[in-house]
C-alpha positions in Angstrom: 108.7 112.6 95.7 105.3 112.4 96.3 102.6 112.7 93.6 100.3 109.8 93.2 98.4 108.6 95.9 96.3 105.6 95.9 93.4 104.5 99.0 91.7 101.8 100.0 88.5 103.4 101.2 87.1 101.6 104.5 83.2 100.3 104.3 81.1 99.9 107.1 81.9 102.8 109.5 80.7 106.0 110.5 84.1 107.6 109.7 87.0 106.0 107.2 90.3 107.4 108.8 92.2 105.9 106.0 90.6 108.1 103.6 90.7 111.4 106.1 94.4 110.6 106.2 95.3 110.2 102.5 93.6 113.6 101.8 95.7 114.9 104.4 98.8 113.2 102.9 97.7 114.4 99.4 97.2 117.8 100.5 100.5 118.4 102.3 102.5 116.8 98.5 100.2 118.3 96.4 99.3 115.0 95.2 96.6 113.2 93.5 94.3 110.7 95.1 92.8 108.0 94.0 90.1 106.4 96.5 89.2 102.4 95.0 85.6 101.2 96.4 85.1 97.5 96.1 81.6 96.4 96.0 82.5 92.8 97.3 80.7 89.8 95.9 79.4 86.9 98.1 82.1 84.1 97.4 80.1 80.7 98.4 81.8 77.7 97.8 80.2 75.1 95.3 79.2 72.4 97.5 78.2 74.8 99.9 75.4 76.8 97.3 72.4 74.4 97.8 72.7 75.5 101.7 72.6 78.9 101.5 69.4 80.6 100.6 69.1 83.2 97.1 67.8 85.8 99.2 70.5 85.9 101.5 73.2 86.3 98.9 70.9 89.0 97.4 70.1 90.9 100.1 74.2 90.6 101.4 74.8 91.6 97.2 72.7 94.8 98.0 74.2 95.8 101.3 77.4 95.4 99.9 76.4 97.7 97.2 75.7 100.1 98.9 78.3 100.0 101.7 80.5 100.7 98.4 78.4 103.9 97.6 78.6 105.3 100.8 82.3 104.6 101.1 82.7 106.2 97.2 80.3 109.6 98.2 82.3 109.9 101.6 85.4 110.1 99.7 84.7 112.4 96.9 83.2 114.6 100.3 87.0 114.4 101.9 88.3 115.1 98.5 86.9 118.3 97.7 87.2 119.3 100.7 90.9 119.1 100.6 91.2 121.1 97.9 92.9 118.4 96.1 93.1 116.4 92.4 90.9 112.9 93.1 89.5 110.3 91.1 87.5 107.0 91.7 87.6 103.8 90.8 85.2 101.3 91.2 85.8 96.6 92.0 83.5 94.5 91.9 84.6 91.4 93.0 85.5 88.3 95.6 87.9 89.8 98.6 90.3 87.6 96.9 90.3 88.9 93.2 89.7 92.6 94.9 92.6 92.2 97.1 94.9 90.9 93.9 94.0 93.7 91.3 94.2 96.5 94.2 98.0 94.9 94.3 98.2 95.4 90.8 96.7 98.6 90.3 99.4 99.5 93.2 102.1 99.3 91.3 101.6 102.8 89.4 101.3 104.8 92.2 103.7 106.1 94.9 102.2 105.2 97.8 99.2 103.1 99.0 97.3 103.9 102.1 95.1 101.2 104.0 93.2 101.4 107.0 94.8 99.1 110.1 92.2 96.2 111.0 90.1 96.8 113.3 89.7 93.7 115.3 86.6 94.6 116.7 85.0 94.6 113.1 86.1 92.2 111.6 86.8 93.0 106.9 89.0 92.9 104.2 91.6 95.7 105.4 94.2 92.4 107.0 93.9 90.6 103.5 94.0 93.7 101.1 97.2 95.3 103.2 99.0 92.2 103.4 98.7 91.6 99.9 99.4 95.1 98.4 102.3 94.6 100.9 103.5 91.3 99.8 102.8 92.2 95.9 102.7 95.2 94.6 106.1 96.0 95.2 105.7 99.1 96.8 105.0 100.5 100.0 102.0 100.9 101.9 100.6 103.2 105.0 98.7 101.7 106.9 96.6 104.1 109.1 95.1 103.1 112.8 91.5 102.5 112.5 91.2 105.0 115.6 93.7 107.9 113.9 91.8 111.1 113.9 94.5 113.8 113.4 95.7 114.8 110.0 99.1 113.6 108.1 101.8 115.1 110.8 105.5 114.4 110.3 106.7 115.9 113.4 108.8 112.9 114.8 109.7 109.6 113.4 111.1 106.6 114.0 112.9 104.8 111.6 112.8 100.9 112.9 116.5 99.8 111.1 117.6 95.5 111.5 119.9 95.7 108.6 117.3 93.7 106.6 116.6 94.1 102.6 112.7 94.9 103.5 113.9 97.5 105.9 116.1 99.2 103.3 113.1 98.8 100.7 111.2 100.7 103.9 114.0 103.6 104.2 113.6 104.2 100.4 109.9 104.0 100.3 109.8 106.2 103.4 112.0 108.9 102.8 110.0 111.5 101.3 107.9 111.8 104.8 111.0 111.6 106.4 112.5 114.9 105.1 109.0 116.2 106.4 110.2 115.1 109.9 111.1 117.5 112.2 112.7 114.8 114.1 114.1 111.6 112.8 115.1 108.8 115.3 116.8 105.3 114.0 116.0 102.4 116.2 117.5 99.7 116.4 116.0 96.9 118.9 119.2 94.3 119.5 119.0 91.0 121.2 121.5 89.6 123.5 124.7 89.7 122.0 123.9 90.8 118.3 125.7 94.0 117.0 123.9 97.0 116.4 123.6 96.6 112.0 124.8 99.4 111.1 122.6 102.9 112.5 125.4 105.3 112.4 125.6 104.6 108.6 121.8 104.7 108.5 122.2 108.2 109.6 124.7 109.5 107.5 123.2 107.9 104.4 120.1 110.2 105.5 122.1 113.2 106.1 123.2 112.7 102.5 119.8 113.5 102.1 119.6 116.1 103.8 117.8 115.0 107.0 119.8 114.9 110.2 119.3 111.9 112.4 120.0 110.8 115.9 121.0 107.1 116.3 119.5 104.6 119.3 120.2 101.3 120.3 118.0 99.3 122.9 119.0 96.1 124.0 116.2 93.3 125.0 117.6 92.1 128.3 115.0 88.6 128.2 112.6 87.3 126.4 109.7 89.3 128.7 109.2 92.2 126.2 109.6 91.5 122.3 110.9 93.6 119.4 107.1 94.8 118.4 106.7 95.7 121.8 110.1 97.5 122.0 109.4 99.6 118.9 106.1 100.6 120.0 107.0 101.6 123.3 109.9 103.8 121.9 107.2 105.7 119.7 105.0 106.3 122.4 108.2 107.6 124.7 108.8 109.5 121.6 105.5 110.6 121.2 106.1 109.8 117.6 103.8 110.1 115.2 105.2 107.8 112.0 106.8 104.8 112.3 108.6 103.2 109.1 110.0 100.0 108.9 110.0 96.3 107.2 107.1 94.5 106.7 107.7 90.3 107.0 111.1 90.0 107.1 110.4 86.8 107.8 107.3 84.5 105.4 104.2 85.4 105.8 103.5 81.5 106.9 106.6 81.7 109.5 104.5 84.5 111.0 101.6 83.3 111.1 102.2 80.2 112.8 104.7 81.5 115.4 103.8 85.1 115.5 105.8 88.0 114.1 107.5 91.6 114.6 105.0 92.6 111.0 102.1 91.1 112.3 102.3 92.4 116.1 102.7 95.7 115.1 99.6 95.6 112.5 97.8 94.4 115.6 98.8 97.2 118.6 99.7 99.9 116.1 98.9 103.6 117.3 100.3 105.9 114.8 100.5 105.6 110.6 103.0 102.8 110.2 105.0 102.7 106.3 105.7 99.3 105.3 107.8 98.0 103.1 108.6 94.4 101.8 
């Protein structure tokens, strides 16, 4: 169940589709919403301060500022008029500390939402998502930073590799995916691995009351990769959630070589639940 919702509300942009999508969410579980705006301080190195000049850091302090304030007054806008119960909270801090005590503050609430990185604008949405991902211990939704429609359950795909974070993911995930109309569980299988387990997947979620179909695709090379697989399936699909496991694998192992976790954060087109 549904019932506290906690945001990461997006700076910088005409429109924060993180925001528009947690009031959505909040609306359709008659939840609570809480929108945190970080007014991020200038983090300069000590051996670089000399360098930099006072009024730069002030004038960045100001813009920053009131980024925050616009962000803030956008979301109590959304808010109200979702017809919903909201609050505010306010940061200000390095992206490092802010990322850390959004984490934290994570904990307590059902489900954080995050807006996707946009790599065309480059901000803190990579660092804060990874990190509520990686720490707080529960789930996040992270939302496309070109997602326009509403929270929609109508099909989903349940990405399923047998792994702890994707049981953590079906857990996490499972009051959106009684919303579902549909419910698909994927499983992407390479070479001669066995499919782990999708026909108990579905019967655990008919125990739950949601009836889902089972499919297996096999990777015949090494041409197309798991990411790719599952995001082709949702666009076949024309799904419009995706839930899975976030880093099976360290965070460092992905970074270096690449990753299902991180691909996916990168070519994501519909609201993506994580779990680690």
């Amino acid at each position: 169940m549904i019932r506290d919702i906690l945001v990461s509300l997006t700076q910088g942009t005409e429109r924060d589709p993180a925001a528009a999508f947690a009031a959505s969410l909040a609306a359709a579980f008659s939840a609570h919403l809480t929108g945190v705006a970080v007014t991020y301080e200038i983090d300069v190195p000590p051996f670089y301060m000399g360098a930099v000049p006072t009024d730069f850091i002030e004038t960045q302090s100001q813009e920053n500022e009131a980024a925050a304030k616009q962000a803030a007054a956008r979301f109590a806008q959304l808010a109200a008029g979702a017809g919903i119960g909201y609050d505010l909270r306010t940061l200000s801090a390095s992206l490092g500390v802010a990322a850390n005590t959004f984490a934290q503050t994570a904990r307590l609430f059902d489900l954080t939402v995050v807006a996707q990185p946009d790599p065309d604008r480059p901000g803190p949405e990579e660092v804060i998502a990874e990190t509520v991902l990686l720490d707080s211990g529960r789930a996040v939704l992270l939302v496309p930073y070109v997602q326009t429609a509403p929270f929609t359950a109508r099909r989903a795909v349940l990405a399923w590799d047998g792994s702890r974070a994707a049981a953590r993911a079906l857990a996490e995930g499972l009051p959106l995916l009684r919303n579902a109309a549909v419910v698909e569980v994927l499983q992407v299988i390479r070479g001669s691995e066995e499919a782990p387990g999708g026909d108990d997947v579905a019967r655990h979620l008919l125990r739950h009351g949601i009836d889902a179909r089972v499919r297996a695709l096999h990777l015949g090379g090494s041409e197309t990769s798991i990411a790719q697989t599952i995001l082709n399936e949702v666009s076949d699909q024309d799904a419009d959630l995706v839930v899975m496991g976030g880093y099976g694998h360290s965070r460092l192992r992905e970074l270096v070589l690449g990753g299902v976790t991180r691909e996916i954060l990168g070519a994501m087109t519909v609201p993506v639940l994580m779990a680690h």
